[in-house]
LUMVEXMAR-618408 format. One line per 10 residues: number of its first residue (from 1); for each residue x, z, y of N, C-alpha, C, O. Coordinates in pm, 1 decimal. Example, Ala and Ser with C-alpha at 12.3 -4.5 7.8 and 13.67 -1.06 7.14 Angstrom:
1> 1319.0 780.0 -569.0 1230.0 780.0 -450.0 1320.0 780.0 -330.0 1423.6 846.5 -331.9 ~ 1285.0 708.0 -225.0 1367.0 714.0 -106.0 1290.0 787.0 3.0 1340.9 803.9 113.8
***
This chain:
1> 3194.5 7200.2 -3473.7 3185.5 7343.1 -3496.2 3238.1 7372.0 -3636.5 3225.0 7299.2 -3734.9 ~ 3297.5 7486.0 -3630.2 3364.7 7499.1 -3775.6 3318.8 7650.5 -3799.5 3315.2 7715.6 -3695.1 ~ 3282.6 7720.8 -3916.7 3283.4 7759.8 -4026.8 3375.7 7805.2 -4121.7 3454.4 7734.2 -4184.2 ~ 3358.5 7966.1 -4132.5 3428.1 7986.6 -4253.7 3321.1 8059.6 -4390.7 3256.6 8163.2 -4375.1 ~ 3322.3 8013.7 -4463.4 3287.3 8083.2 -4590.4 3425.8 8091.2 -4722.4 3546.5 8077.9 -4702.1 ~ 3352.8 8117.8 -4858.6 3430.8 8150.6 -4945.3 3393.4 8014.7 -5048.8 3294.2 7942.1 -5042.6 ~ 3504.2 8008.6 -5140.8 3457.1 7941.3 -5249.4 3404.9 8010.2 -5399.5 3386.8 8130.8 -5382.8 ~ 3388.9 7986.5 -5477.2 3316.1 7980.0 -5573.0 3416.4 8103.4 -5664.3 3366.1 8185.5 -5741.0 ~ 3528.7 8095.4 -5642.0 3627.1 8173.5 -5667.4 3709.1 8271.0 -5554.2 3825.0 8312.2 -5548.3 ~ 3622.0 8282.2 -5491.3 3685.6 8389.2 -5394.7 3747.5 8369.0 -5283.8 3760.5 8466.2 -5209.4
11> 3810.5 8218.9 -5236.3 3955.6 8182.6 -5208.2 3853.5 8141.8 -5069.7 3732.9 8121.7 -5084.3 ~ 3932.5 8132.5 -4916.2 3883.3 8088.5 -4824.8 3878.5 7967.1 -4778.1 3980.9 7899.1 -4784.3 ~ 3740.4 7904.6 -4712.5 3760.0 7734.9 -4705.2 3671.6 7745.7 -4577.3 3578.7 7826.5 -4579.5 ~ 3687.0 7692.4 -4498.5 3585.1 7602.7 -4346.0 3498.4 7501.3 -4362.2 3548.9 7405.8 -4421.1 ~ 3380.7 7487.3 -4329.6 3291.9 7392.8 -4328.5 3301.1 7307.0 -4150.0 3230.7 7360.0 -4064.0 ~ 3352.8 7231.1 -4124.0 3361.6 7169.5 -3980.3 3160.5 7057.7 -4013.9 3115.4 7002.8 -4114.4 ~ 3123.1 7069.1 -3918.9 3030.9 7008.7 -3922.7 3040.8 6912.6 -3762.8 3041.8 6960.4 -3649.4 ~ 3046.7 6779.2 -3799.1 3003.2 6675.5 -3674.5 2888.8 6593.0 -3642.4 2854.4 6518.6 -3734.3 ~ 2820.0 6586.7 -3534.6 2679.7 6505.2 -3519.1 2765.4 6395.3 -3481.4 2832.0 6405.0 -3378.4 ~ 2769.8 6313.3 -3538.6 2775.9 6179.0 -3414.6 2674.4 6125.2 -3347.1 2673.7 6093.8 -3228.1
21> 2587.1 6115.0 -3426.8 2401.9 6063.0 -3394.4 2329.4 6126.6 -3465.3 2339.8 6158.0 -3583.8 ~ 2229.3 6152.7 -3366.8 2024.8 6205.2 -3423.1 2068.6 6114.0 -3623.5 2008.9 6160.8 -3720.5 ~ 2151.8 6016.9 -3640.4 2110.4 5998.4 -3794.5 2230.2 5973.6 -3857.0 2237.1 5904.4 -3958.6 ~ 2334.5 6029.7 -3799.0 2482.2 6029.3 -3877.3 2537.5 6151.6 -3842.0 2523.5 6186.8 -3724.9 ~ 2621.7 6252.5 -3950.2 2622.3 6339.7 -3975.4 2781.2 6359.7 -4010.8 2817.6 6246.2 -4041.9 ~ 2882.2 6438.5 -4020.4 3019.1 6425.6 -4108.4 3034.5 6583.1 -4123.6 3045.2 6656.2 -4025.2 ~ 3034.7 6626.3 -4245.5 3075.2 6715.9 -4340.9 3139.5 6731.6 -4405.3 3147.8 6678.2 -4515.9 ~ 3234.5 6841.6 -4340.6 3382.7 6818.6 -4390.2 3436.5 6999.8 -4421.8 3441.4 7092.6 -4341.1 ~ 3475.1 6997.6 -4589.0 3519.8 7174.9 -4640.5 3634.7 7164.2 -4654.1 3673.5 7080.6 -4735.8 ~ 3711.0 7226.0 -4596.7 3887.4 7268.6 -4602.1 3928.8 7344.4 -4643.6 3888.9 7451.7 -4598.1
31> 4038.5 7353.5 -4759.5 4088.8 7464.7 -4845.9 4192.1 7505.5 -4803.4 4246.6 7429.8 -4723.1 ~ 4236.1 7585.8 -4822.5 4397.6 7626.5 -4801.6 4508.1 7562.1 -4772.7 4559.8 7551.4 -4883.9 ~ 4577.4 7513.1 -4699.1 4675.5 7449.6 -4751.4 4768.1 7520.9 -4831.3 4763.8 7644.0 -4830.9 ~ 4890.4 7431.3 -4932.3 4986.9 7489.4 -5015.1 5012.8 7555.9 -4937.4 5004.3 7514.6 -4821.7 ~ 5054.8 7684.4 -4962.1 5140.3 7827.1 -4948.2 5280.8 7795.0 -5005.9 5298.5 7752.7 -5120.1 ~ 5409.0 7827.0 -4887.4 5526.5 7793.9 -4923.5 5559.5 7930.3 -4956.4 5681.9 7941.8 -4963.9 ~ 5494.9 8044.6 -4980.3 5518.4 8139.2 -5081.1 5460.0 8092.1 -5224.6 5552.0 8098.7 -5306.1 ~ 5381.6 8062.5 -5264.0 5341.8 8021.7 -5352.1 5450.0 7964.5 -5460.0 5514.8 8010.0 -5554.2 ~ 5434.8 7850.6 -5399.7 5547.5 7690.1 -5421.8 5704.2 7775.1 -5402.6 5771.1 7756.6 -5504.2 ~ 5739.8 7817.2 -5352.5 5875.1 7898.9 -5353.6 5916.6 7981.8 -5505.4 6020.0 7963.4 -5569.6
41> 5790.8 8087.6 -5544.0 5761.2 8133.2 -5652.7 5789.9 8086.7 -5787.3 5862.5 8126.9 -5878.2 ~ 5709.2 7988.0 -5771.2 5729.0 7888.7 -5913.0 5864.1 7776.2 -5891.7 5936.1 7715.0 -5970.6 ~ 5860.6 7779.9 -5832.0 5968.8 7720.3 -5818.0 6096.4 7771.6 -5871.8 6166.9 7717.9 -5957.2 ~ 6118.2 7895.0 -5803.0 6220.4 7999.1 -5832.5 6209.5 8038.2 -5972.9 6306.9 8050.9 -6047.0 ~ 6040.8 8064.3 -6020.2 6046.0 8127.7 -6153.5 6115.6 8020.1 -6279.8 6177.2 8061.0 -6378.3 ~ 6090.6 7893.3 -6250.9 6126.9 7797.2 -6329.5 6287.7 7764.6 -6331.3 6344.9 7765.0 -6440.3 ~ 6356.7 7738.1 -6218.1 6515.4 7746.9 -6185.6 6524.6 7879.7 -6259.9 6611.2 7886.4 -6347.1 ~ 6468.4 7957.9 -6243.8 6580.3 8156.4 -6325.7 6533.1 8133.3 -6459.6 6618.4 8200.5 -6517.5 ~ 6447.6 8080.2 -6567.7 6392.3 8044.3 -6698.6 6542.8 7956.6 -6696.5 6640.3 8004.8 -6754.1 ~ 6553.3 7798.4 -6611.0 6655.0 7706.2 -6662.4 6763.7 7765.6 -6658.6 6846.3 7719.7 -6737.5
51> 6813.5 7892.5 -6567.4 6954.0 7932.6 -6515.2 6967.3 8000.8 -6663.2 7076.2 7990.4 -6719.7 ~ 6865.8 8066.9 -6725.1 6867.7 8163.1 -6832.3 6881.7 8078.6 -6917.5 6993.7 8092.4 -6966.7 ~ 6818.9 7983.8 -6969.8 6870.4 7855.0 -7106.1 7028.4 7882.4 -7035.0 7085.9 7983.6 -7075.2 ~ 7095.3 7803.0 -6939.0 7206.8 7757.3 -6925.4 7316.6 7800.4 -6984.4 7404.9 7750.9 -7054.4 ~ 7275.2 7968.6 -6912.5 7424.9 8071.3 -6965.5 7395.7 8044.3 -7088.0 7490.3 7981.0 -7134.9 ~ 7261.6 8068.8 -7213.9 7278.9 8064.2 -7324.6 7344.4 7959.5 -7421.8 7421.5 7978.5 -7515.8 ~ 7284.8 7829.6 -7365.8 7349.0 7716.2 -7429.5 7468.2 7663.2 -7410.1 7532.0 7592.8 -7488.4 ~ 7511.9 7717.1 -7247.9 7612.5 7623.0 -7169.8 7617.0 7466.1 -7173.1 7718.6 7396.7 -7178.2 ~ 7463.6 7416.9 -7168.6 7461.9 7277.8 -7136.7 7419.3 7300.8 -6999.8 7353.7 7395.2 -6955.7 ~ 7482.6 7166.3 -6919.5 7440.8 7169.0 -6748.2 7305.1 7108.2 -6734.8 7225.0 7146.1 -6649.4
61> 7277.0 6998.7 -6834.0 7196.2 6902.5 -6832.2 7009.7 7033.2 -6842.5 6899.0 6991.4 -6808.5 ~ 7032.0 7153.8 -6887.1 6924.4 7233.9 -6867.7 6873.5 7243.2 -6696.3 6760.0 7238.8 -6648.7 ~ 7032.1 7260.3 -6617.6 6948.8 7284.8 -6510.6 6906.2 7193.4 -6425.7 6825.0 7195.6 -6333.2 ~ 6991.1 7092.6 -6483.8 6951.2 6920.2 -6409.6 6801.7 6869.2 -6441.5 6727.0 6810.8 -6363.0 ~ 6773.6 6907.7 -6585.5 6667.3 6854.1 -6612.2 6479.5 6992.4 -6497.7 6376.8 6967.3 -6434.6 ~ 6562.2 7128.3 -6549.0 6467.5 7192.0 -6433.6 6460.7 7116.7 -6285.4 6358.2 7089.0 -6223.1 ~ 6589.6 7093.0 -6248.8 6564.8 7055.6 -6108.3 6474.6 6936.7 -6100.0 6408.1 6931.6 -5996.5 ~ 6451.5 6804.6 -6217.7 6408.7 6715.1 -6227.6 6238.1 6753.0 -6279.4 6137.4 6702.0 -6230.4 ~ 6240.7 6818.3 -6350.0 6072.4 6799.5 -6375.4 6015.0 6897.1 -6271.9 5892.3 6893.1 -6262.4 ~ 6083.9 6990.0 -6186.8 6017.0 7096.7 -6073.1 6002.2 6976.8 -5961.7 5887.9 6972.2 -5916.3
71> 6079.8 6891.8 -5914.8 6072.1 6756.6 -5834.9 5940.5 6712.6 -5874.7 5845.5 6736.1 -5800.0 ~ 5924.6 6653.8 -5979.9 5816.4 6544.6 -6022.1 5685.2 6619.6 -6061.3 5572.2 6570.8 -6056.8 ~ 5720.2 6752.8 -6102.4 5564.8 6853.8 -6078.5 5503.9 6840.8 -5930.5 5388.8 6823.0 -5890.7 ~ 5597.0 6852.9 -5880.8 5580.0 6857.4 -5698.7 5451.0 6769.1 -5649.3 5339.0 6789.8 -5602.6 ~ 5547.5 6639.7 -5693.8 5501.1 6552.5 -5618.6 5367.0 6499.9 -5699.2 5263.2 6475.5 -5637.7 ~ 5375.7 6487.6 -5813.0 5233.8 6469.7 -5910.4 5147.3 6597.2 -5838.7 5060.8 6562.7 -5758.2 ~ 5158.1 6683.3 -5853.0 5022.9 6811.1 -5820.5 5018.6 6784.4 -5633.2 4918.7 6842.7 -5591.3 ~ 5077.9 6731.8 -5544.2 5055.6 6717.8 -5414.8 4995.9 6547.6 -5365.4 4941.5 6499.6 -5266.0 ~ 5037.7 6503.6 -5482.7 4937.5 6339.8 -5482.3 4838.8 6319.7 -5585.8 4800.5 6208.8 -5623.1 ~ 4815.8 6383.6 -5611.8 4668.0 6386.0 -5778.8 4592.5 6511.3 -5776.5 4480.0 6514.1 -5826.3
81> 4637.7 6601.7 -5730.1 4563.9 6750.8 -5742.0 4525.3 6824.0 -5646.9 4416.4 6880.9 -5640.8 ~ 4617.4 6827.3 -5562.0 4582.7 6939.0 -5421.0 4515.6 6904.6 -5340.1 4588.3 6914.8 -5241.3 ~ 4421.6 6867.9 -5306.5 4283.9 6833.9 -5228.7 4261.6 6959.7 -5121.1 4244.1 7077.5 -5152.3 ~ 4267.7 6895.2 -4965.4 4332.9 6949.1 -4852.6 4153.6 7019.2 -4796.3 4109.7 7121.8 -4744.5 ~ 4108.4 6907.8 -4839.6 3974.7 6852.5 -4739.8 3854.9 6747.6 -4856.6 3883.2 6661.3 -4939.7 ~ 3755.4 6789.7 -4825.0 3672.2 6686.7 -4930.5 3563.1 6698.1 -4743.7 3546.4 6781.5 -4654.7 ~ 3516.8 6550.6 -4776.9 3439.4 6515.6 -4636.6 3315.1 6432.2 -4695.7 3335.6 6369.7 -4799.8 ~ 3184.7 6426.7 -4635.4 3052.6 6371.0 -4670.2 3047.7 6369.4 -4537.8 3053.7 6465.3 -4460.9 ~ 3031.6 6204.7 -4503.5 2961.1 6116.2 -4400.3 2877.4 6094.0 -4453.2 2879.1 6081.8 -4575.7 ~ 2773.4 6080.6 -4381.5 2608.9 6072.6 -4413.6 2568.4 5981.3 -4324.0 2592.2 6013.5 -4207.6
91> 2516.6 5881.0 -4339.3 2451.3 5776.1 -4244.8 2330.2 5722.7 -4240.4 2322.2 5606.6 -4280.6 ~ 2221.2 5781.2 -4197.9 2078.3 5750.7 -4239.5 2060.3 5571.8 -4349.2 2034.8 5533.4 -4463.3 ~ 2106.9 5500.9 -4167.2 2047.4 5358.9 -4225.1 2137.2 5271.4 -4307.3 2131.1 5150.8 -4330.8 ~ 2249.4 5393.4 -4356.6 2377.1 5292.0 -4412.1 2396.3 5322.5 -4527.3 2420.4 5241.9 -4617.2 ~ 2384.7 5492.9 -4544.0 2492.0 5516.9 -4693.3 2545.4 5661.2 -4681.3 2519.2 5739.9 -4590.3 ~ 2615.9 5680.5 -4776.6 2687.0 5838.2 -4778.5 2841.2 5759.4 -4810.5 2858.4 5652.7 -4869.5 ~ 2977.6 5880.6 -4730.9 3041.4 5827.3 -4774.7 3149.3 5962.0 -4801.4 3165.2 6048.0 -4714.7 ~ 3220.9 5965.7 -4936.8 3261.0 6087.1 -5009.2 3412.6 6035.5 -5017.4 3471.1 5936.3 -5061.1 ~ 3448.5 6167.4 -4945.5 3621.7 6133.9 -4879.8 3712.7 6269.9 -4951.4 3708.2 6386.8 -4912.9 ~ 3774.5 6227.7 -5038.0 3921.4 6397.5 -5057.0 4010.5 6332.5 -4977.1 4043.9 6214.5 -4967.0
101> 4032.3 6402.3 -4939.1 4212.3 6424.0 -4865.2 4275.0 6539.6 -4947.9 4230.0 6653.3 -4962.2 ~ 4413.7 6474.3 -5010.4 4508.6 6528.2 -5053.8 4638.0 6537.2 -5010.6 4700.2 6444.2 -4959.4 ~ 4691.6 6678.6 -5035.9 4805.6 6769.7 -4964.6 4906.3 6660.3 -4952.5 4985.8 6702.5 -4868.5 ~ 4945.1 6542.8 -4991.6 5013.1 6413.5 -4969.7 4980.7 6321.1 -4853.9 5049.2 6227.5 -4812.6 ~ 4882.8 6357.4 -4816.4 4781.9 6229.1 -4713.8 4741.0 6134.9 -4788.3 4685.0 6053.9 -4714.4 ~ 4736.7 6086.8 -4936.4 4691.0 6028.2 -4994.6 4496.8 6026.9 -4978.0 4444.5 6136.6 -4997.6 ~ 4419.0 5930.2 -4950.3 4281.6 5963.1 -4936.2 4206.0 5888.8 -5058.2 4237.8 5784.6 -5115.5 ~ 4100.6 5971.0 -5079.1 4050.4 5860.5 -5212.1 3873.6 5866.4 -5156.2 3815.8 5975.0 -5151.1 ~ 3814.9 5757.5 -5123.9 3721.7 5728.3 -5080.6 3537.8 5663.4 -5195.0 3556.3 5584.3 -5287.5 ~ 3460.0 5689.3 -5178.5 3374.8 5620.7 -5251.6 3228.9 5652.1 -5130.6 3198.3 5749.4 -5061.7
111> 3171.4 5524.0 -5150.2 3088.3 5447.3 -5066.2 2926.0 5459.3 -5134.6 2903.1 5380.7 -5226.5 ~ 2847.5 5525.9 -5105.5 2709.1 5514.2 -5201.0 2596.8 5434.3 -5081.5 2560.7 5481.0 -4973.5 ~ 2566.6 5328.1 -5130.5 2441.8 5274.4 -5026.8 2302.2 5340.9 -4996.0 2217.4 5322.0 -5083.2 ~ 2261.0 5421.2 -4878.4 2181.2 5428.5 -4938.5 1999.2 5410.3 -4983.0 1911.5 5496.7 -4979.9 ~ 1992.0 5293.5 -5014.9 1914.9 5258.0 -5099.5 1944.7 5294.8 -5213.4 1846.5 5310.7 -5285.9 ~ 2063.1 5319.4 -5269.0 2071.2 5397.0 -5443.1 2015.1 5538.5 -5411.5 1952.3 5577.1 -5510.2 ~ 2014.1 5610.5 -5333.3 2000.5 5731.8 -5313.0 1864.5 5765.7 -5319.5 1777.6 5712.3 -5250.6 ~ 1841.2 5877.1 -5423.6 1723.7 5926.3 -5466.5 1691.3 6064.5 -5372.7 1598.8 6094.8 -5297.3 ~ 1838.2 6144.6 -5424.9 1785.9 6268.0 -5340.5 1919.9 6350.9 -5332.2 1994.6 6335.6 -5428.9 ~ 1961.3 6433.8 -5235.6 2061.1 6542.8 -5247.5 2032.0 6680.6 -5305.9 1937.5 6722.0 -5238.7
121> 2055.2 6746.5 -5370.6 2038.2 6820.8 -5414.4 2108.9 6966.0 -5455.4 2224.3 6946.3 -5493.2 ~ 2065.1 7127.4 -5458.4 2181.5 7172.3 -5501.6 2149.1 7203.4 -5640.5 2029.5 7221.6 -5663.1 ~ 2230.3 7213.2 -5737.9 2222.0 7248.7 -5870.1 2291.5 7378.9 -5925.4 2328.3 7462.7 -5843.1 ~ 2307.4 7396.3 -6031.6 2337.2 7509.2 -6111.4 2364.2 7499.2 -6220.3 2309.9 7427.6 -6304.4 ~ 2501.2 7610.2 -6239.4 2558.8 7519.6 -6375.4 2626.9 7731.3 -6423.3 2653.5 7824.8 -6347.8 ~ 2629.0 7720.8 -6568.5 2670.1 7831.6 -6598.9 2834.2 7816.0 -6634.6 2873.0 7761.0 -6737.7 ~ 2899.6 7857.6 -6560.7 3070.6 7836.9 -6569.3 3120.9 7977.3 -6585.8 3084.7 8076.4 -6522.4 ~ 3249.9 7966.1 -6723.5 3289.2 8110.7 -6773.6 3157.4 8253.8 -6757.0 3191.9 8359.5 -6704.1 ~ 3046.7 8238.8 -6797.0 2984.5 8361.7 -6724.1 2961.1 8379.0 -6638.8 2971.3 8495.6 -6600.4 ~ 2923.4 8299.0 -6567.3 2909.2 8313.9 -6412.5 2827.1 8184.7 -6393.8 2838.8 8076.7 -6451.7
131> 2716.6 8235.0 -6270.4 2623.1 8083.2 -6242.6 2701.4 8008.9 -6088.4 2716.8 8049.0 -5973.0 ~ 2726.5 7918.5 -6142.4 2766.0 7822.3 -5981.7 2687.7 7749.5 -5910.3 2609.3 7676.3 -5970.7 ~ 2687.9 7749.9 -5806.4 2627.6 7650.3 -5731.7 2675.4 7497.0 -5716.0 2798.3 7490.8 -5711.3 ~ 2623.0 7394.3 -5708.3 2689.9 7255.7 -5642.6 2598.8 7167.7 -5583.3 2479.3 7168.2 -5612.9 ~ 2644.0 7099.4 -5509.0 2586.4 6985.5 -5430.2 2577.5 6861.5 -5465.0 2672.3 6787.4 -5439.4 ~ 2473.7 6816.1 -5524.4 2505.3 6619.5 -5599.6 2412.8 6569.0 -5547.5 2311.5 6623.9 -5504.0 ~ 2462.0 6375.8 -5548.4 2397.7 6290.9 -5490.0 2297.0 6264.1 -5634.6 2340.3 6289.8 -5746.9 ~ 2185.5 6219.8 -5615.2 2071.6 6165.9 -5712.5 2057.6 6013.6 -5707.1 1987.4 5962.2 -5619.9 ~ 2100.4 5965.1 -5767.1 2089.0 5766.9 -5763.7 1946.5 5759.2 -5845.8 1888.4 5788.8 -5950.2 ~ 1936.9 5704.0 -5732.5 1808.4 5605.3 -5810.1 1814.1 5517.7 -5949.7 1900.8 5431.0 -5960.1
141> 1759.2 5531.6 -6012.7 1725.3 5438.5 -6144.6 1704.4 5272.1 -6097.1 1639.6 5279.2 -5992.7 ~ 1717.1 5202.9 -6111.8 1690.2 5075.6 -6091.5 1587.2 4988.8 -6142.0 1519.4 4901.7 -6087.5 ~ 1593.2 5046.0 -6291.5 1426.8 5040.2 -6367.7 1362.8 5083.9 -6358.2 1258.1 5019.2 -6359.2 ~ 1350.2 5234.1 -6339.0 1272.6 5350.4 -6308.4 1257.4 5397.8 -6166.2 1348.4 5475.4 -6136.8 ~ 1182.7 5379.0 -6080.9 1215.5 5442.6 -5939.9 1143.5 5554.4 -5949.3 1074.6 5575.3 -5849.4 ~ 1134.3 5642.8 -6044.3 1084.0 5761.1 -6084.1 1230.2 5833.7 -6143.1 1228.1 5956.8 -6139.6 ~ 1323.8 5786.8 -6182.9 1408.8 5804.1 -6295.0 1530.0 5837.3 -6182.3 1529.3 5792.6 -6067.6 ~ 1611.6 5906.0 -6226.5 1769.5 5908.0 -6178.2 1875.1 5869.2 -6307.5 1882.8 5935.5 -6410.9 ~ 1930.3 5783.5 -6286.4 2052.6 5668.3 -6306.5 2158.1 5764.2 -6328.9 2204.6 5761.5 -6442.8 ~ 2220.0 5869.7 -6228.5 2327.0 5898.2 -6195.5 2361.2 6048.6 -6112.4 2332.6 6051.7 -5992.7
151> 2413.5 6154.5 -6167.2 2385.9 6286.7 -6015.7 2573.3 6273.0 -6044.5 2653.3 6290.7 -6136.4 ~ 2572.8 6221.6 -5871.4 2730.8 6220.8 -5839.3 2761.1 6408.4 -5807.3 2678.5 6448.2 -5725.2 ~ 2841.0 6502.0 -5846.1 2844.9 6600.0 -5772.4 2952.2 6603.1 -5641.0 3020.7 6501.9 -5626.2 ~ 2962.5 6668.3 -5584.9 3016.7 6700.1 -5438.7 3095.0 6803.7 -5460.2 3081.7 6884.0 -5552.5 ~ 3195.9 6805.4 -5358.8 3334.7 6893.6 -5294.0 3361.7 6968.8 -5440.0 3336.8 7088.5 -5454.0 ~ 3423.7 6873.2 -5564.4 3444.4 6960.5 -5674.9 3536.0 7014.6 -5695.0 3559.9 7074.5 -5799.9 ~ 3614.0 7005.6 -5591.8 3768.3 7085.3 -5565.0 3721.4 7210.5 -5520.7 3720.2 7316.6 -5583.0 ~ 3672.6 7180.2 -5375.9 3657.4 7324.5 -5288.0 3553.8 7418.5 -5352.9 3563.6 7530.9 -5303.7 ~ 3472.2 7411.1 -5432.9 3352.1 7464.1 -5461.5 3310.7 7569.7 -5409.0 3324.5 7686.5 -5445.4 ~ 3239.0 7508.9 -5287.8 3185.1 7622.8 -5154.7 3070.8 7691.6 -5266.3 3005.1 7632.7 -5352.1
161> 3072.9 7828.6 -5233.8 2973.3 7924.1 -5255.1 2796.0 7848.1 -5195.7 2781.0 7737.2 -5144.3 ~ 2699.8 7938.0 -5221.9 2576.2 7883.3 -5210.4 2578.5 7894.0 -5049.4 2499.0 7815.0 -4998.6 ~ 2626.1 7946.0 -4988.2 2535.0 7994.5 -4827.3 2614.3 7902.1 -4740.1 2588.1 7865.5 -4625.5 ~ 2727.6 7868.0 -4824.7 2774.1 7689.6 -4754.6 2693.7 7594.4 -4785.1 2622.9 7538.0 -4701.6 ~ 2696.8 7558.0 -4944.6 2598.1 7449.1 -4961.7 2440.8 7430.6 -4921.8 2357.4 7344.9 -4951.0 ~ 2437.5 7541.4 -4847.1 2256.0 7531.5 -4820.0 2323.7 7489.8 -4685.5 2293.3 7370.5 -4682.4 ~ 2383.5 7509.4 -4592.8 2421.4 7417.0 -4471.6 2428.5 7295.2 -4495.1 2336.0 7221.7 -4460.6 ~ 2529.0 7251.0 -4553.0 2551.3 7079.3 -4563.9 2396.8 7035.4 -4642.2 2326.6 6947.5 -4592.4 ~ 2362.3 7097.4 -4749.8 2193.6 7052.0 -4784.5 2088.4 7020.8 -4670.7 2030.4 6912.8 -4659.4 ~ 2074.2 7113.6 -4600.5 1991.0 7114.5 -4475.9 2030.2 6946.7 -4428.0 1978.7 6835.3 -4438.5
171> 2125.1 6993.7 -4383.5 2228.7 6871.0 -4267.1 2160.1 6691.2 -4355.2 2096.5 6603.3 -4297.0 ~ 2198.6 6691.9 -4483.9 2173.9 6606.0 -4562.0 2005.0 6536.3 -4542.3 1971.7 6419.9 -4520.2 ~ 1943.1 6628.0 -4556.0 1782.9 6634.0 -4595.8 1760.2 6623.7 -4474.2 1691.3 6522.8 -4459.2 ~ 1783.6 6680.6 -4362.3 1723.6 6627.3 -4202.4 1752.3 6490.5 -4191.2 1665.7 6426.8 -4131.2 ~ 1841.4 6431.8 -4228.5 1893.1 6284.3 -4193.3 1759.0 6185.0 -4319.0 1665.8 6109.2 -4291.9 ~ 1808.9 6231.9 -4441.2 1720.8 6131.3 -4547.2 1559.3 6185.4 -4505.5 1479.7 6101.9 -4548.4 ~ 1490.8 6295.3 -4437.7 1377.5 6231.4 -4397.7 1368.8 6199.1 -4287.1 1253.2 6210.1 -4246.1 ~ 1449.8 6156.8 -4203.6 1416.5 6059.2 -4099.1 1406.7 5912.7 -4111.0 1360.6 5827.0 -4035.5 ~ 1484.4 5906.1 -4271.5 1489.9 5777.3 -4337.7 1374.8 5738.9 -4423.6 1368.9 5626.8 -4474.1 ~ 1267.3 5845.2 -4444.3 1186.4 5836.3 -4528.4 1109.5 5819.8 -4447.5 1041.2 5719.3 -4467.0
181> 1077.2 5898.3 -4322.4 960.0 5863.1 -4245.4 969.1 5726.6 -4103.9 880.9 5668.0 -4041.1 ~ 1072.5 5722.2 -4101.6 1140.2 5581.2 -4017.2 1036.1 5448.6 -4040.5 1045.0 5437.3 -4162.7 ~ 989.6 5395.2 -4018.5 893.8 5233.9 -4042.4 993.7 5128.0 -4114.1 1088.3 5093.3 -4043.4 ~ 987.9 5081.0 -4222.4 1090.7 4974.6 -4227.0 1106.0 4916.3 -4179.4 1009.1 4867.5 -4121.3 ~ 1249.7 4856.1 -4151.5 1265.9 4707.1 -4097.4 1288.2 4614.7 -4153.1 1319.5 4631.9 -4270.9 ~ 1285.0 4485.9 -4106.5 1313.5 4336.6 -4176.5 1466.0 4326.6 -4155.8 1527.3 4227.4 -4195.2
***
């Protein structure tokens, strides 16, 4: 089932939510993809800046070099920056697992066990004048099992508004107390 809300800045994003099992969960917020109006724009605005050096200087190497760093902007901001999709698998008896997908297909993955896991949480942070919402993982202390070690935050690209993050919170917290009230096993 998918979901639309807003982000944190106005801009539109989808929350897809999947059960696989009563204790695995996948939460997944989708941003925009690039706009080839956008990318056309700057693009163009940067070629008519180099076309404008050119006539002035009459070196060619101005517009060679625009065509060359508008190339390598490209591809740096569509493999390092543009984040398509940020995803939280949740697995009671296993772990959380925190996925971006970027406008490249490039994926960058991180794995939390969880036994590190203290608690999910949403937080609040004061940005430009304005209060934000976010979603972070709570690691357990290792010395302290009173203590938190570590608050990983969540989807820091998409930054879903609050009335998203209280969905995926819910979703989160139904799974970790089934893990809390579950009997251990050997």
């Amino acid at each position: 089932e998918e979901r639309r809300y807003r982000s944190a800045s106005g801009g539109p994003i989808a929350l897809r939510a999947r059960q696989h099992s009563a204790s695995c969960r996948e939460l997944a917020v989708r941003c925009p993809r690039l706009q080839l109006r956008s990318l056309s724009a700057v693009t163009s605005a940067v070629w008519l800046a180099a076309y404008g050096l050119f006539v002035l200087s009459q070196n060619s190497m101005v517009l060679s070099a625009a065509i060359f760093i508008t190339l390598i902007g490209l591809i740096i901001y569509l493999h390092f920056v543009k984040i398509d999709q940020e995803s939280l698998l949740v697995i009671g008896s296993l772990g959380i697992q925190v996925t971006s997908s970027y406008a490249s297909g490039k994926e960058s993955t991180t794995f939390i066990e969880m036994g590190r896991v203290k608690d999910v949480v949403i937080n609040e942070a004061i940005h430009m004048q304005k209060v934000i919402y976010y979603l972070c993982i709570l690691l357990q202390d290792p010395g302290d099992p009173q203590g938190v070690s570590e608050v990983v935050p969540l989807f820091q690209s998409s930054k879903p508004r609050l009335d998203c993050l209280i969905e995926v919170y819910k979703s989160c917290q139904e799974i970790l107390e089934q893990r809390k009230t579950a009997p251990p096993s050997n």
